[in-house]
C-alpha positions in Angstrom: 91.4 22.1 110.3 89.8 23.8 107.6 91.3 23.7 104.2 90.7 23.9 100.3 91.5 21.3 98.2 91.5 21.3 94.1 89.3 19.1 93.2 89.0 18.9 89.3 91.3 21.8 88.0 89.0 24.2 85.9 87.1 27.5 85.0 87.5 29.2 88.7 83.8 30.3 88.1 82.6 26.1 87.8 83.8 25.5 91.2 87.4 23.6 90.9 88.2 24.2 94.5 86.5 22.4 97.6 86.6 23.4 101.5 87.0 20.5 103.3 87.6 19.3 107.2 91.0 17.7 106.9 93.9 16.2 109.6 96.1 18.6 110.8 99.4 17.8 109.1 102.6 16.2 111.5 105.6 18.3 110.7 108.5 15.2 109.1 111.9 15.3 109.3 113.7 18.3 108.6 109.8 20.4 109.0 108.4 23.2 110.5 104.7 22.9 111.4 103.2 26.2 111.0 100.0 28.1 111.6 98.6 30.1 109.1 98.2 33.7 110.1 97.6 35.2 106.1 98.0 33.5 102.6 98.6 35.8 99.5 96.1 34.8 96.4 98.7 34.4 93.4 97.8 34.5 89.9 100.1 31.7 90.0 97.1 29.8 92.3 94.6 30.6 89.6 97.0 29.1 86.8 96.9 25.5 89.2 94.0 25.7 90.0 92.4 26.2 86.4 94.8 23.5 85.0 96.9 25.8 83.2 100.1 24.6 85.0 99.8 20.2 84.8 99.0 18.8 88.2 101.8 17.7 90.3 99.8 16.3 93.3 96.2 15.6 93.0 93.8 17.2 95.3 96.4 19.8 96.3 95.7 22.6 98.9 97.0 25.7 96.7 98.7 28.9 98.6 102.8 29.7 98.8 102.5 33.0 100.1 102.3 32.2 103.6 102.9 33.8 106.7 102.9 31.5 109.9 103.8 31.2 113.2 106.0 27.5 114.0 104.1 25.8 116.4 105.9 22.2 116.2 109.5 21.3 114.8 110.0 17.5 112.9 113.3 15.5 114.2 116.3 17.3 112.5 114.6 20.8 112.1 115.9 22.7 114.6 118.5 25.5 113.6 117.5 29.4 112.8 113.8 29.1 113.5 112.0 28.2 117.3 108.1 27.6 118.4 107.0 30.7 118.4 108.7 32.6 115.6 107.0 34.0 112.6 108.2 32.5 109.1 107.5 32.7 105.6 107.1 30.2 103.1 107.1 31.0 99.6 106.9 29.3 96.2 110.7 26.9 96.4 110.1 23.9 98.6 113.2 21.9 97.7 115.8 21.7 95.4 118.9 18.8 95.2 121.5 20.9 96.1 124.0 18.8 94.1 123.4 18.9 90.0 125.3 21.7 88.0 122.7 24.4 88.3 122.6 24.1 92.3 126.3 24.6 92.8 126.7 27.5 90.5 123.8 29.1 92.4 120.8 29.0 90.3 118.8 26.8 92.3 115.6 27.7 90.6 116.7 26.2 87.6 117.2 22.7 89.1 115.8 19.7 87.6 114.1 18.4 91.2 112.6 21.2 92.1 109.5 21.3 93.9 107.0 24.1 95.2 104.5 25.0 97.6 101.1 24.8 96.4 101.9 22.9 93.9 103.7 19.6 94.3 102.7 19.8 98.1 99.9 21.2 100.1 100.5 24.8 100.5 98.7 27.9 102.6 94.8 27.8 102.0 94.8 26.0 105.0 94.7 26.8 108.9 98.0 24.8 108.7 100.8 24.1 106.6 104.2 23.0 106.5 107.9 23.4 105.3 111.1 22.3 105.1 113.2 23.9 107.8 115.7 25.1 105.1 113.5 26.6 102.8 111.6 28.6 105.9 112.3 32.9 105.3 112.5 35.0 108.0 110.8 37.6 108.0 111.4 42.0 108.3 109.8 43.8 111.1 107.0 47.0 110.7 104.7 44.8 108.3 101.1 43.1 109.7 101.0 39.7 108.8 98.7 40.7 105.8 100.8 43.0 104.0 104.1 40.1 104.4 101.9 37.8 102.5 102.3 39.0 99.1 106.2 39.9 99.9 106.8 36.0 99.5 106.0 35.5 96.2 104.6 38.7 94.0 107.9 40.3 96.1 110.5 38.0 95.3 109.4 37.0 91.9 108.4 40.8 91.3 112.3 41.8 92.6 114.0 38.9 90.3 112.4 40.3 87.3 114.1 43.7 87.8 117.1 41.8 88.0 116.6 40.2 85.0 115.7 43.2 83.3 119.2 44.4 83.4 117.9 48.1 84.5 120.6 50.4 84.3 121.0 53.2 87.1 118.5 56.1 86.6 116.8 54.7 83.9 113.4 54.1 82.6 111.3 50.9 83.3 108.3 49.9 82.1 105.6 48.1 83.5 103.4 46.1 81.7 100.1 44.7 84.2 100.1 46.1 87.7 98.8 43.9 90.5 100.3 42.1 93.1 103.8 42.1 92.3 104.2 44.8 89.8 103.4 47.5 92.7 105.9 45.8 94.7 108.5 46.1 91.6 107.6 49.5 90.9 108.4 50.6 94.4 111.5 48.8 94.7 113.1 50.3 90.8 111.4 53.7 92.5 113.5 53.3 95.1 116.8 52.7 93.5 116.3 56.3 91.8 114.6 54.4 88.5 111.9 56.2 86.3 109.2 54.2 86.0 105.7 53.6 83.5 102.9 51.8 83.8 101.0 50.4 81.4 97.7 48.4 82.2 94.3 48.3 81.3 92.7 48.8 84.7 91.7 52.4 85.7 92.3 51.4 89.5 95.5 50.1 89.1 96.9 53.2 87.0 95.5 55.5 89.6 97.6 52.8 92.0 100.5 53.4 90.0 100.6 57.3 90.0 100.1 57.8 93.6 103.3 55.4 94.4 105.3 57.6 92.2 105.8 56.0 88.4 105.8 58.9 86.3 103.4 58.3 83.9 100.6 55.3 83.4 98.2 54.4 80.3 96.5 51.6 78.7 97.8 48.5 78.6 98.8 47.9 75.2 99.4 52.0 74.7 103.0 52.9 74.1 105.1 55.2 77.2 106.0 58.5 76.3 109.6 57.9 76.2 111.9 55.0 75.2 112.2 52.3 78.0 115.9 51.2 78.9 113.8 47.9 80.5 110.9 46.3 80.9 108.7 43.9 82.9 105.9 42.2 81.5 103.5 41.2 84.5 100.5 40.2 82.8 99.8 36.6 81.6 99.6 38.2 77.9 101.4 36.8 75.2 99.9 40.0 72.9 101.7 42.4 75.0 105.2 41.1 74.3 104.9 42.8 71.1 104.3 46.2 72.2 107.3 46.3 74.9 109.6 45.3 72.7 108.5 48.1 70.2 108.5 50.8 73.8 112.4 49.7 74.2 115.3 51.5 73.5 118.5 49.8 71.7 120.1 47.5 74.2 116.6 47.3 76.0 115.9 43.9 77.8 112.4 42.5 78.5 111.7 40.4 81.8 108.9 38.5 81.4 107.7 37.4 85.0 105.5 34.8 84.7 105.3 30.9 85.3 102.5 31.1 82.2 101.9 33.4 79.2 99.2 33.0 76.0 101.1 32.3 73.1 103.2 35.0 71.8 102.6 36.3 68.3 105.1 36.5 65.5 107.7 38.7 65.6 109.1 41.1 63.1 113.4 41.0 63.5 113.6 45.2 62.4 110.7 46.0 64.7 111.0 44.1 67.6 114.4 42.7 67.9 117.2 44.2 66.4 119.4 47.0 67.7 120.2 44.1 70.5 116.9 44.2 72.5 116.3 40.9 74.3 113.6 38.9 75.8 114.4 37.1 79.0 112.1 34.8 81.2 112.2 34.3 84.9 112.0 30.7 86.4 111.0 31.2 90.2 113.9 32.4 92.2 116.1 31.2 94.6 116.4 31.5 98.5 119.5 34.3 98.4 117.0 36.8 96.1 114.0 35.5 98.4 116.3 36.9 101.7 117.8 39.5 99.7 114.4 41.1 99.3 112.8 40.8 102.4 116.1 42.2 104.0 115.1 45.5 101.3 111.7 45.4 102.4 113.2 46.0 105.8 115.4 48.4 105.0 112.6 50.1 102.6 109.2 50.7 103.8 107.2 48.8 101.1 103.7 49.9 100.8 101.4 46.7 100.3 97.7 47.3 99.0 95.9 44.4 100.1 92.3 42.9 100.0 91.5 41.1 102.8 89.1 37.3 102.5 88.3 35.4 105.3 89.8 31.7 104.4 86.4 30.1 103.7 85.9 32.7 100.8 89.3 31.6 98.8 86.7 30.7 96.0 85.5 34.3 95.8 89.3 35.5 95.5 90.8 33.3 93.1 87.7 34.9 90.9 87.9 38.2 91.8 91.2 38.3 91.2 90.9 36.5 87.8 88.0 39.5 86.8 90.5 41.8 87.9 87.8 43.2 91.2 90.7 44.8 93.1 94.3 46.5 92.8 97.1 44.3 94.8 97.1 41.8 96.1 94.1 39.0 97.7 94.9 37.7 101.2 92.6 35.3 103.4 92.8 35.5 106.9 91.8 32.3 108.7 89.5 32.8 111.5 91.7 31.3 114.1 94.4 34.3 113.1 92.0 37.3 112.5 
């Protein structure tokens, strides 16, 4: 099968990332085997593939947005999911299920956790696999392009509302607006919240006003009203600054991201007092990854996608570093277009 590899991690535009011929992988115990009918191209891809996130498996095959079809099931994997049944795999591979953040239900947080893409080969393949356990099923009415970015801008996108603590009715701002922030923005929309946008990209405000946020300017331009919440998207440490300033007392910041630049210093009167907060988010775990795709059933989610045949990942992962396109980067493989 066809497949790329990391091969140094790097500057995207020198070429870290090789196509190679490779064995098509045996499903082990407890695993799926899956075809790969669409792979979502994650900024989170771009940060392991340039080395901004340490390498956890040499020479891995990047991709955790996957949508598949099972094809072969390892000893001991048989339960929800059959040959022939389309699955999602997404970013959380494994976790122990037994330290003190499994059992009080924040799996994300625990200590052995492992991902897709990451510590194992993930979707920019023609193949892949996955634990049984950690396999999503997916909602009806989507093409197998537009579920790709549900598995990972989606769910991370739908934990950092959560995180941001948004109040009924109010206002939420959005800070960087590309794969997962129009999938946030839709889902706040459609819990009756009032939403801004700000982000330096022309396409991606124009993006933002025709799925309904109620205002949209420059990235580091302030709203034009207080926020109750916000959401920084954006790998930008220099943003934090400026959502902090757009909040309301009580407002809470979500920061979304696996990376960020380095955050400059903050002033206590202007930034944090009147009880604002910053919060990260640390992946998510498999109840928010199911509670979401059971919304995007329930909610018709619209998914603006880019379409690249498998053997132009390269191309992608730089387009979607030089910002080339609003949403979200999917390849195709030939064998599923």
């Amino acid at each position: 099968m066809g497949a790329w590899r990391v091969d140094v991690p790097g500057a995207v535009d020198e070429g870290p990332v090789r196509f190679e011929r490779v064995e098509v992988p045996a499903p082990g115990t407890g695993e799926l085997l899956v075809r790969v009918l669409a792979c979502g191209v994650c900024r989170t891809d771009l940060h392991v593939v340039e080395g901004d996130l340490p390498v956890h498996r040499e020479h891995v095959v990047p991709g955790h947005e996957v949508v598949g079809e099972v094809v072969a099931i390892g000893d001991g994997g048989e339960g929800e999911f059959r040959v022939g049944d389309r699955v999602g795999i997404a970013w959380l591979r494994h976790t122990c299920g037994v330290c003190r953040y499994c059992l009080r239900g924040n799996e994300n947080l625990c200590p052995e956790s492992r991902y897709t893409g990451w510590d194992a080969d993930g979707g920019y393949a023609e193949f892949a696999t996955v634990p049984a356990g950690y396999a999503l099923p997916l909602p009806e009415g989507y093409s197998d392009a537009s579920l790709a970015p549900l598995l990972c801008a989606g769910i991370i996108g739908y934990r950092a509302l959560q995180r941001a603590a948004l109040p009924e009715g109010g206002r939420l701002g959005i800070y960087g607006f590309g794969g997962s922030a129009h999938l946030a923005a839709q889902v706040a929309l459609a819990q009756g919240a009032e939403v801004h946008v700000m982000t330096r990209d022309k396409k991606a405000r124009d993006l933002a006003m025709e799925l309904g946020a109620a205002s949209a300017q420059g990235a580091a331009e302030a709203p034009p009203v207080a926020l109750d919440s916000a959401i920084l998207f954006a790998p930008v440490g220099d943003l934090v600054l400026p959502a902090l300033e757009a909040l309301d007392r009580g407002g809470v910041l979500s920061i979304a991201g696996i990376h960020l630049s380095d955050i400059p210093v903050l002033n206590y009167q202007r930034h944090l007092f009147q009880e604002r907060e910053i919060r990260s988010v640390t992946a998510n775990t498999r109840a928010d990854a199911r509670e979401f795709l059971a919304f995007a059933g329930r909610h018709r989610l619209e998914v603006t996608v880019q379409p690249y045949p498998l053997a132009e990942a390269d191309r992608a992962l730089r387009d979607l570093k030089n910002g080339r396109f609003a949403g979200a980067a999917v390849l195709m493989p030939t064998s599923a277009a």
